[in-house]
N, C-alpha and C positions, 0 to 999 in steps of 0.2 A: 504493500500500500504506500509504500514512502517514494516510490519511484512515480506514482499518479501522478497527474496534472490537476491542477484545479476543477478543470470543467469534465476531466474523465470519474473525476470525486462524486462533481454534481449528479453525472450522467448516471452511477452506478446508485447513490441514493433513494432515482426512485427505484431503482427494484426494490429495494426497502421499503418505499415507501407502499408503493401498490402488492406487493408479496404480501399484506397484512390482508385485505381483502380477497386473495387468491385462498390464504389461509382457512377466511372464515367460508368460505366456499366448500371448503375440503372436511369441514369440520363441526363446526355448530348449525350453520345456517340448513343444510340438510335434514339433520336433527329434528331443526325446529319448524324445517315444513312438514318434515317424517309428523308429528307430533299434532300439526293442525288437520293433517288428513288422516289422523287415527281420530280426530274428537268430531268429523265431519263422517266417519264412518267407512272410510276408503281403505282398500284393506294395502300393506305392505308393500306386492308385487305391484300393484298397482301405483300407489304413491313414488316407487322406484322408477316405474317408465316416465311418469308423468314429470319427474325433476330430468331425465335424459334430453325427454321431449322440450323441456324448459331450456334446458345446456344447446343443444340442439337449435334448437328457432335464434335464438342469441346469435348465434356461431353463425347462422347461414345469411341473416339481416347484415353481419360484420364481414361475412366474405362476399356479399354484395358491390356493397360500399366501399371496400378497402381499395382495389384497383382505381376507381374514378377519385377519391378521395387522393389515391395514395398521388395521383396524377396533377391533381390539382395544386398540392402541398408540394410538389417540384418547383413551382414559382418561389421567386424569389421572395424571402422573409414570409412567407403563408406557411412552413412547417407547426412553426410554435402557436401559430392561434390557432389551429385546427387540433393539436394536440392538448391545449387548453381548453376548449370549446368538449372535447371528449372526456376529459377530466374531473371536468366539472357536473357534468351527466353522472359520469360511474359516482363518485364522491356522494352526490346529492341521493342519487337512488340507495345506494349503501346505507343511509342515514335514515332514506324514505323505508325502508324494509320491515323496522321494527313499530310502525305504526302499522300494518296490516292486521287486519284480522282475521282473515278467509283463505282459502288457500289460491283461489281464484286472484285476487288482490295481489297476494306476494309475488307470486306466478308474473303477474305482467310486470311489477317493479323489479322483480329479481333479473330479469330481462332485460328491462331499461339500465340497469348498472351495470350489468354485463356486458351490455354493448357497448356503452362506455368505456369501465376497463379497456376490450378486446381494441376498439379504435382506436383508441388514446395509444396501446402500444405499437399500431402498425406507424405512427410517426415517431414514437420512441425508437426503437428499433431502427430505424433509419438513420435516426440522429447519430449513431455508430459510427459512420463514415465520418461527420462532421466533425466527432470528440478526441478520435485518435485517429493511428495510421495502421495500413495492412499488418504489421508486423507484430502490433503491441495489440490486436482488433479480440482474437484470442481469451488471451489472460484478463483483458477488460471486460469480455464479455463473460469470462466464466466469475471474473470478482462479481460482477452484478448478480447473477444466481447466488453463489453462493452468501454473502452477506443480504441478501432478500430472502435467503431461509432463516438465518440467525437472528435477524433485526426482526423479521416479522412475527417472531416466537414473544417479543415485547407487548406491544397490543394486544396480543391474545392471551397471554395469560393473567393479563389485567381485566379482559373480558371474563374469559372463566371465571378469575376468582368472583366478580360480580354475578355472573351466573349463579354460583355455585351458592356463596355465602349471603346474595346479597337477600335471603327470606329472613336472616335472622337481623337485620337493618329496616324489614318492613317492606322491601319490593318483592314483587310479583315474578312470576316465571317472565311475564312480556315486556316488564319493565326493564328488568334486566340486562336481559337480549337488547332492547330497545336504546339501553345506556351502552352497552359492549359493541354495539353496529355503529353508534355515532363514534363511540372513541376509535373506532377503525377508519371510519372518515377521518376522522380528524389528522389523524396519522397520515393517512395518505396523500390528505390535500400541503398537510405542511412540510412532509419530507419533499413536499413537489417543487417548493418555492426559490429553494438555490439553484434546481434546473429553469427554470420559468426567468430566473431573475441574471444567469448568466450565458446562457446557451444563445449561438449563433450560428445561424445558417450560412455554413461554408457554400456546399456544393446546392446549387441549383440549374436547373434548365434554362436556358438563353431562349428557348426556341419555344418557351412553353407560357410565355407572359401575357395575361389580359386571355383566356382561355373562355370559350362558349362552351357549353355543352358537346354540340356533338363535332368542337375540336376535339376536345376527352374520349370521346367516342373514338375517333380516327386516330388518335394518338395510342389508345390501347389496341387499336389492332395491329397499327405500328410495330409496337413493342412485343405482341403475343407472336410476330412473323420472326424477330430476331430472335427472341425465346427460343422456337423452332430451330432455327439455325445454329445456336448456339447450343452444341451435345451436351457439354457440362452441365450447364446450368437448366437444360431441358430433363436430362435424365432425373440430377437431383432433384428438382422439382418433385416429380411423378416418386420420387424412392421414398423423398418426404411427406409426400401426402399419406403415404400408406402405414412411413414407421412411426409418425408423431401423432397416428389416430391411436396405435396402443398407447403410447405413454399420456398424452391426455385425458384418453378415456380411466385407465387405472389411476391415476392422479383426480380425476372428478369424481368419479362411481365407486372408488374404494368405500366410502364411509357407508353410504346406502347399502352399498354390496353384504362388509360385516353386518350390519345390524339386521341387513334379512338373513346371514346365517348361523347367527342366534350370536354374535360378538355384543356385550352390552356398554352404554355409550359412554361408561368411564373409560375403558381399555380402548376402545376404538379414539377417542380426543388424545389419550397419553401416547398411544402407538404414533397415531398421525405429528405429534409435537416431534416426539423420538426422531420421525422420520425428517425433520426439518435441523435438527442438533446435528442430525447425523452427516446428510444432504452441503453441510456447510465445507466443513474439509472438504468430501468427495468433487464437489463442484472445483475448488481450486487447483487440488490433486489433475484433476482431468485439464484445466487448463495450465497447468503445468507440463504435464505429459503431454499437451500438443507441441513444447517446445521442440522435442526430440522424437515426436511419433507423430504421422499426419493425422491429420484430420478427422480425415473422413476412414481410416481403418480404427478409430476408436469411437466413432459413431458406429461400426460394423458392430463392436465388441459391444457396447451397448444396447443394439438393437436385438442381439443373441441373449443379453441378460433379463431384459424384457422379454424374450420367447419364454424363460425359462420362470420369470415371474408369473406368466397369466397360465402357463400349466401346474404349478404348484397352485395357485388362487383354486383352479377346479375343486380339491380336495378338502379346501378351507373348513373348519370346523369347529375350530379351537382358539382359544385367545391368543397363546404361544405359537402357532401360525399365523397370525394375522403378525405377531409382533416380526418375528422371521420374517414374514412379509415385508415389512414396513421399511427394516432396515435394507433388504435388497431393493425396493425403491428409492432409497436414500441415496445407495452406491451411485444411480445410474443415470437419475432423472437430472439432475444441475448439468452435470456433462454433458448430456444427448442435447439439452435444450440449448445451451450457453454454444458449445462449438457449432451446432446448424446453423443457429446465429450467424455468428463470425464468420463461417465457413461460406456462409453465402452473399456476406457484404462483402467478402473478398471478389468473386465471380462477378458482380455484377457493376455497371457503370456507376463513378459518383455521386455525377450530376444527375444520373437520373434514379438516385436511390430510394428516394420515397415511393416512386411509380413501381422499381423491381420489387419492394418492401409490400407492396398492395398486392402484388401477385402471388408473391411469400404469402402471407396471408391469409390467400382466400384459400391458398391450398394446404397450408394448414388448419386454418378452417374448419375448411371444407371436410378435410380429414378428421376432425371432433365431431363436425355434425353427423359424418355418415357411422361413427365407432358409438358416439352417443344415442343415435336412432337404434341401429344396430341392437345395440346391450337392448333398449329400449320394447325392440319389438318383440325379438326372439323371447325377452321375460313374462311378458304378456302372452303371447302365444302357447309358450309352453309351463308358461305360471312355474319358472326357475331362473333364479338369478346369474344359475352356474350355465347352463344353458348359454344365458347374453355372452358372460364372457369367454365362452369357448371359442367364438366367431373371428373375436379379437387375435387367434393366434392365424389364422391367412391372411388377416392385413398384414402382419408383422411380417411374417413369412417374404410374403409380395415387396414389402420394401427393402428387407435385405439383398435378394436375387438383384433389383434395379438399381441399390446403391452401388453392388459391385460392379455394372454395367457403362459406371459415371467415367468418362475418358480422363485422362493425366490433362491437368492444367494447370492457372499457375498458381490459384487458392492451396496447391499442395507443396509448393514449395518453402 
């Protein structure tokens, strides 16, 4: 950290900052719809599709909008208000969540935040190219995972202990939650304020100033033809859509998942914290190891760890599996996510890195919607949780075979 730059500091902050709401994501807030549709009478398996279907509608509204958005935000100095103007949405809706009272209600606010979040990072994300340079793109990106596990482990255990304690103070179950979801806004919006307050748009597009609509339009088809053209960054594309629908769907569905297979919701919060202590090393460890190993063959080894995760999840049973669990998501998830990153700001043009960022995106995305549906349906149809996520090992599958297929270029050098 002593070698950072000021604005690589700011940059990696908000992962901190937003990792608290990815947290409560992972952790309480499912919980606590789990909870409104048991008192409305909805049973389990069903409450589990319907939070996919939630993750899912988010996902697919943000991989809409990400390409045209990401397109726009190539203009000069338009990065950081479109990244604010998204911010401000997730923040607000995160706050808005604990006044619901229906499941119908939360449902659509949990959505509106989510969108947020998801947008708000397709020009974070971008901003990568701006903060530093190919070489250091790496280790910057795997600091921002990992200290966005460890920071984000603060808000939240200031929210449990209010959860937990706060009946013997005289609040409510909703109260609580309702106190623990604004102090996670809160977090988020203010760890956001040294990026918001220092951050400059380096690289923008010359060619893309004072945009109509369907310039954006012609401009992404533009861009989807060099896509084509361009094998590296075509392939990974397609390798990523397929390998970051397991790891986000296991990172969104785990909590739901234990609690429909009898894990009860102390073990399931403690495991999932576990897995963010743990998450913090491994993330650095892995951008460390990109110094001397590439990229994308420790993106391979992680993507075989994740095979090996959602086949051991089929047998889940037990609390000391879910914990086993928890920590081999720890090893693998800061890595796999922090080097794609990197790996792909490398491939792609400066100037036009918000627009290649929209495309990243959607097809990552794109890739949660269909793993989220996915788990989603197969549950419902065969009223088994283990069922959804057996599905999850041919995406996984499928990306490995296409990452290996990605030609030599110079992200690997």
């Amino acid at each position: 950290m002593k070698n950072l730059t000021k604005i690589e500091k700011n940059w990696i902050l908000y992962d901190v900052a937003n990792s608290a709401f990815v947290l409560m994501v992972s952790t309480i807030i499912p919980i606590f719809f789990k909870g409104i549709c048991s008192a409305s009478g909805i049973s389990d398996s069903d409450s589990t599709a319907f939070w996919g279907y939630a993750l899912s509608i988010s996902t697919l509204i943000v991989a809409f909008l990400g390409p045209t958005l990401g397109r726009l935000a190539d203009e000069k100095d338009k990065k950081k208000k479109y990244f604010l103007f998204f911010l401000l949405l997730g923040c607000l809706g995160c706050a808005a969540l604990g006044f619901s009272f229906d499941w119908i209600s939360f449902i659509v606010i949990f959505i509106i935040a989510r969108v947020g979040y998801q947008a708000a990072n397709v020009f974070y994300d971008s901003m990568l190219t701006d903060v530093t340079d190919d070489e250091r793109s790496h280790i910057v990106s795997s600091y921002g995972y990992a200290l966005g596990y460890i920071g984000s482990c603060i808000p939240f255990v200031v929210a449990m202990a209010i959860v937990l304690l706060g009946s013997n103070f005289g609040l409510s179950s909703q109260s609580s939650i309702m106190i623990g979801l604004i102090i996670t806004a809160l977090w988020w919006f203010l760890l956001s304020v040294p990026l918001l307050k220092n951050y400059r748009q380096v690289y923008y597009n010359h060619e893309t100033e004072k945009q109509n609509f369907i310039d954006v339009i012609k401009g992404l088809r533009h861009t989807l033809k060099k896509v084509k053209n361009n094998k590296a960054v075509f392939y990974f594309l397609i390798a990523y859509f397929f390998y970051i629908d397991g790891v986000y769907t296991v990172i969104e569905m785990a909590t739901s998942y234990g609690y429909d297979v009898g894990i009860n919701q102390t073990q399931l919060l403690l495991a999932l914290l576990l897995t963010q202590i743990i998450a913090f090393p491994f993330a650095i460890i892995f951008g460390k190891l990109s110094e001397k190993i590439k990229a994308r063959k420790l993106i391979n080894i992680s993507i075989v760890g994740y095979i090996f995760i959602v086949c051991f999840a089929l047998q889940l049973d037990k609390a000391w599996e879910f914990w086993f669990l928890a920590v081999c998501v720890a090893m693998f998830q800061g890595g796999i996510q922090a080097l794609s990153r990197s790996y792909f700001s490398r491939l792609v043009p400066k100037d036009n890195s918000n627009e290649y960022f929209g495309l990243f995106d959607i097809f990552g995305k794109g890739a949660s919607f269909t793993g989220t549906l996915l788990v989603g349906v197969i549950t419902q149809l065969t009223d088994s949780s283990t069922m959804g996520v057996a599905g999850l090992l041919i995406l996984l599958i499928v990306g490995l075979i296409v990452m290996r297929k990605v030609p030599n270029n110079e992200a690997d050098k």
